[in-house]
C-alpha positions in Angstrom: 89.9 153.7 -180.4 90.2 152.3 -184.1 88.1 150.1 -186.1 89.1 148.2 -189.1 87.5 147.2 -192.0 88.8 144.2 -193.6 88.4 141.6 -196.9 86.9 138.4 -196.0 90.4 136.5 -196.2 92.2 139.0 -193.7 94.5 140.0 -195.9 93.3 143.7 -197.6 92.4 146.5 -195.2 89.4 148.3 -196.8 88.7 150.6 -194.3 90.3 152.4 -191.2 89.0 154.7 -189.1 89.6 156.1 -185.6 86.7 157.1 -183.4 86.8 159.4 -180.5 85.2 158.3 -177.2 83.6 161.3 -175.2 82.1 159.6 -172.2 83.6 158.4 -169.3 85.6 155.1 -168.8 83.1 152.2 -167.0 83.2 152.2 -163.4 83.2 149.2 -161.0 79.7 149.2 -160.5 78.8 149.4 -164.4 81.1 146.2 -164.8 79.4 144.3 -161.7 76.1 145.1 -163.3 76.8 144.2 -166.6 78.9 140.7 -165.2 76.0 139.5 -163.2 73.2 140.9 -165.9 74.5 138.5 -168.4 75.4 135.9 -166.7 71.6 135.7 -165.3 70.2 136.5 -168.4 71.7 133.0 -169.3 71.0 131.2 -166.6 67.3 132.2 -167.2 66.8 131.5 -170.5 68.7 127.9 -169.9 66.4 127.1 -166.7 62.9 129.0 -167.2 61.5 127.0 -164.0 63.6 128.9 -161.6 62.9 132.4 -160.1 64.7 135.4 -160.9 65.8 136.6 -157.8 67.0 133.2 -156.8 69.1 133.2 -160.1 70.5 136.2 -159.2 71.4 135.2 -155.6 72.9 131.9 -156.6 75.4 134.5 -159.6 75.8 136.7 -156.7 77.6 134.2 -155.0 79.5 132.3 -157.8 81.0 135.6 -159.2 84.6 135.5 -158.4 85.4 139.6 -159.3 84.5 140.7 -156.0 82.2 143.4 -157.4 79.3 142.5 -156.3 79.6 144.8 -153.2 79.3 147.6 -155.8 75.5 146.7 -156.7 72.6 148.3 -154.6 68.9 147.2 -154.9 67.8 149.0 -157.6 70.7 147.6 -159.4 69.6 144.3 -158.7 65.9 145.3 -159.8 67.2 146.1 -163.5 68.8 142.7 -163.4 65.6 141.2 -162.6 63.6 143.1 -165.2 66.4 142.2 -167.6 65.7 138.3 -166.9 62.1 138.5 -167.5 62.7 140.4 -170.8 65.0 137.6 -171.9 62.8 135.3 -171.0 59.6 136.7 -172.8 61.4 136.8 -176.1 61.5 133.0 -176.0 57.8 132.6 -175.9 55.1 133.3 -178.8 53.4 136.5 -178.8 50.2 136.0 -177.1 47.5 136.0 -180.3 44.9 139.2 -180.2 42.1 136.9 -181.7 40.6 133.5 -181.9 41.9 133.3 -185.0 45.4 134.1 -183.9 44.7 131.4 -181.1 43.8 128.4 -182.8 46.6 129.0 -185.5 49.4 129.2 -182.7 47.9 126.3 -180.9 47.3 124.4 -184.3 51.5 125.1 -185.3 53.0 124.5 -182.0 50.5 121.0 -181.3 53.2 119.0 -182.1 56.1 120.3 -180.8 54.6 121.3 -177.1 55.2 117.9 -175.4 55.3 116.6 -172.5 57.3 113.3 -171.5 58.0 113.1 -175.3 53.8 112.4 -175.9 51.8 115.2 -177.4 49.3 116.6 -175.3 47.6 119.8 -177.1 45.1 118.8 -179.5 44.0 121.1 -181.6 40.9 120.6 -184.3 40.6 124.1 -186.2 37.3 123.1 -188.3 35.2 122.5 -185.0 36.8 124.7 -183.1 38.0 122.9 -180.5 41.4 122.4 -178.4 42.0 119.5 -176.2 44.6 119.6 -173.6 45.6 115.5 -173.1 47.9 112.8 -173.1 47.5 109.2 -174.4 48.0 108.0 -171.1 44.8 110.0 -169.5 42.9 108.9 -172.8 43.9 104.9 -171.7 42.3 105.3 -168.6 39.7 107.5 -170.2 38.7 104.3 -171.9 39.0 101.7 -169.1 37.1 103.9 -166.9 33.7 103.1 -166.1 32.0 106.5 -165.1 32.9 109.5 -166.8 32.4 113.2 -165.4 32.1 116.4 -167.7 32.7 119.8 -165.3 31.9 122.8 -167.8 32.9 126.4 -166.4 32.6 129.1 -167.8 34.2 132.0 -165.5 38.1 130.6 -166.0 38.7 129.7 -169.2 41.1 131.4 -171.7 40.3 134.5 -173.8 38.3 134.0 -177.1 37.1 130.5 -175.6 33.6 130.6 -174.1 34.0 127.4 -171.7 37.0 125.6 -170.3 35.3 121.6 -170.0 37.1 119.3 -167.5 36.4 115.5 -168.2 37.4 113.4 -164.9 37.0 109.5 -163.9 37.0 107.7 -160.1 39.7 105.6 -160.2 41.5 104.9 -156.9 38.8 106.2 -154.6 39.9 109.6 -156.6 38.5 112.3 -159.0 41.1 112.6 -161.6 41.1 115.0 -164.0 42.3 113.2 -167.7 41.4 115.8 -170.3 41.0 119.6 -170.6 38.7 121.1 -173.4 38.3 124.9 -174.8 35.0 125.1 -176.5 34.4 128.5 -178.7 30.3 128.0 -178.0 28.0 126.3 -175.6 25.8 124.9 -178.4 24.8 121.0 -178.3 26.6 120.9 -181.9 29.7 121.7 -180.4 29.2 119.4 -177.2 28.8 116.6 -179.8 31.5 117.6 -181.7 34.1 117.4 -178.3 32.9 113.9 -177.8 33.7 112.5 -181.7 37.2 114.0 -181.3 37.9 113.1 -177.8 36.7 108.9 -179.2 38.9 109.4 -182.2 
């Protein structure tokens, strides 16, 4: 095999050299793994909703070569583990710190969206993170009774309490707004309230 080194306009050869190969040539089931592998990978990282295996299934059965006779589970286990690798690298590293988590939310508030409306809040003074849209907030509003659910088992690390408001509308308990509080101090209850009005 050769490789050639060349000017920028393709017209001077600066560099040739020839390499030798020692290993042996790709076999059948190499080339079916490494077919489907990046073909999934794609898929994956284009639809991040779908599951891996049913990704893989749905290549399996669109690949034309005929190799995919050649791939055994294990095979189709590295494929797998291949997609979820892909995958990860598109998402933020998860932050080590509080810190780290308010400064993620704080940069990504505007661009997570949902239906084109923001819905992460994120006040980094007060501590405070509000998960919401302005359509929950609009009935927030209209809604004559109001009910506050703190828990403090599930919420997410380097938060202290995970605060659900919901209103009765349509003989149902809806839940509009989602708040991470870093304390459970009356300061901080009062605090949720002015930013949830505001």
């Amino acid at each position: 095999k050769v490789s050639v080194l060349i000017d920028s306009h393709l017209k001077n050869i600066l560099e040739m050299t020839t390499h030798l190969h020692n290993h042996e040539p790709s076999t059948k089931r190499s080339l079916a793994i490494d077919i489907i592998r990046s073909s999934s990978k794609k898929k994956a990282t284009e639809q991040t909703h779908e599951k891996p295996n049913k990704i893989i299934r749905k290549e399996l059965l669109v690949d034309k070569s005929g190799l995919q006779d050649e791939l055994n589970y294990s095979d189709i286990n590295l494929i797998r583990r291949s997609i979820y690798r892909s995958r990860k690298q598109q998402y933020p590293i998860l932050p080590k710190s509080q810190k780290e988590s308010f400064d993620q939310l704080y940069d990504m508030q505007s661009t997570i969206k949902y239906n084109d409306q923001q819905f992460c809040f994120v006040n980094q003074q007060k501590s405070i993170v509000i998960i919401t849209c302005r359509d929950n907030l609009q009935l927030l509003c209209k809604s004559k009774n109001v009910f506050g659910d703190g828990t403090f088992s599930y919420c997410p690390k380097f938060f202290c309490q995970l605060y659900t408001l919901h209103v009765y509308t349509y003989n149902y308990y809806i839940p509009v707004a989602y708040i991470f509080l870093t304390s459970k101090s009356k300061n901080n209850y009062l605090n949720m309230w002015f930013e949830i009005s505001t």
